[in-house]
C-alpha positions as CSV (number, residue, x, y, z in Angstrom):
1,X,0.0,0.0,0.0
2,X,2.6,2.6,1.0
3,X,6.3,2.3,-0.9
4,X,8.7,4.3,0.5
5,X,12.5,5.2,-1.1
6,X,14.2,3.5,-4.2
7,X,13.9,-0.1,-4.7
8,X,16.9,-0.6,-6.9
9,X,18.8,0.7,-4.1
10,X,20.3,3.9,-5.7
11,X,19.6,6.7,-3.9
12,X,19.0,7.1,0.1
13,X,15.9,8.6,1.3
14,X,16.3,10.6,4.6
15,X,13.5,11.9,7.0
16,X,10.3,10.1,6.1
17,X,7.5,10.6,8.8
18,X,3.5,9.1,8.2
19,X,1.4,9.3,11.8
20,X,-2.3,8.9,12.4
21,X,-3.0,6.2,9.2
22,X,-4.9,3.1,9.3
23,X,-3.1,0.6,6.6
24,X,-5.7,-2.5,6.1
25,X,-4.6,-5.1,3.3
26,X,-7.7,-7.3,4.4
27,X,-9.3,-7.0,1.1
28,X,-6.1,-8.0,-1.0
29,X,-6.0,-11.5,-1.6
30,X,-2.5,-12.0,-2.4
31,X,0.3,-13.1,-0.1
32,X,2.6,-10.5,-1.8
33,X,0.3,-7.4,-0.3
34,X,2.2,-5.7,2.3
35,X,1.1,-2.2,4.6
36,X,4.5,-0.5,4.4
37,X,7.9,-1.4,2.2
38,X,10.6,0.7,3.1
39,X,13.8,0.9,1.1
40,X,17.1,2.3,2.3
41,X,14.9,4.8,4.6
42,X,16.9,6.6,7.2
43,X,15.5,8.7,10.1
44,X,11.7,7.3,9.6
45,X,9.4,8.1,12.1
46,X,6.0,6.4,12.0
47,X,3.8,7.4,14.9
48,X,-0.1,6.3,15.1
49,X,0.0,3.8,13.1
50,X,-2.7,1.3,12.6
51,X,-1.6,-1.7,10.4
52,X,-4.1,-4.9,9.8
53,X,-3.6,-8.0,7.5
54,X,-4.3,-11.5,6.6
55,X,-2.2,-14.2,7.9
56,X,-0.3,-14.8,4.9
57,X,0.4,-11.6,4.4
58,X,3.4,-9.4,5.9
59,X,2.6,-6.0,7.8
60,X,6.0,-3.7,7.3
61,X,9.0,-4.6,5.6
62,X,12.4,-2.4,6.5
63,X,14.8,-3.5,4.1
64,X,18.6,-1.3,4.2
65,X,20.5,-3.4,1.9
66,X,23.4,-0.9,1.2
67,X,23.2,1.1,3.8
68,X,20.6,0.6,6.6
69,X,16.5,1.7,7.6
70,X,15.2,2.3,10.5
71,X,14.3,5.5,13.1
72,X,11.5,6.0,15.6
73,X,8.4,3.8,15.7
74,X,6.1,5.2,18.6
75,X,2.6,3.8,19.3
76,X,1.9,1.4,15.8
77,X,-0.1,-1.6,16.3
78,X,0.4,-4.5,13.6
79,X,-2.4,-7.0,13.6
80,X,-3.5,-10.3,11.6
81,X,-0.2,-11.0,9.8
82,X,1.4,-13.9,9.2
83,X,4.3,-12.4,9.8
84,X,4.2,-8.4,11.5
85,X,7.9,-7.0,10.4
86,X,10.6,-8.5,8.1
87,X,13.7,-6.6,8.6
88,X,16.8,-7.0,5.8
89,X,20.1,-5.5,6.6
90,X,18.6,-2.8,9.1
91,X,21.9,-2.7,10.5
């Protein structure tokens, strides 16, 4: 649903922030739906968040290869996933 930053792993993207947002991949039938992909995403803060899923889907997936992603996650709640966060080389 939300893409954040370059997935051919390029460029960096500094200082994303989303609060207050309810993400629901219920409806999507596929396995491959996901609620948030960030790529290479430094400094994110995500605040409020409401994130809800199918079991065979994945909530959020933080992946740094080439340098990292990650920042501030305050109050999100992740629920019905198969699997809530995959993190790849978040360093």
């Amino acid at each position: 649903m939300v893409v954040v930053g370059d997935p051919t792993y390029a460029v960096d993207t500094p200082g994303f922030h989303l609060d207050d947002v309810a993400i629901n991949t219920t409806a999507a039938t596929s396995a491959t739906a996901q609620g948030l992909v960030a790529y290479r995403t430094q400094e994110m803060d995500l605040e409020s968040l409401y994130f809800l899923g199918n079991a065979n889907q994945t909530g959020m997936t933080l992946d740094g290869t080439g340098n990292y992603t990650g920042g501030t996650f305050l109050d999100d709640q992740l629920g019905g996933f198969g699997t809530a966060v995959n993190a790849i080389d978040t360093r």
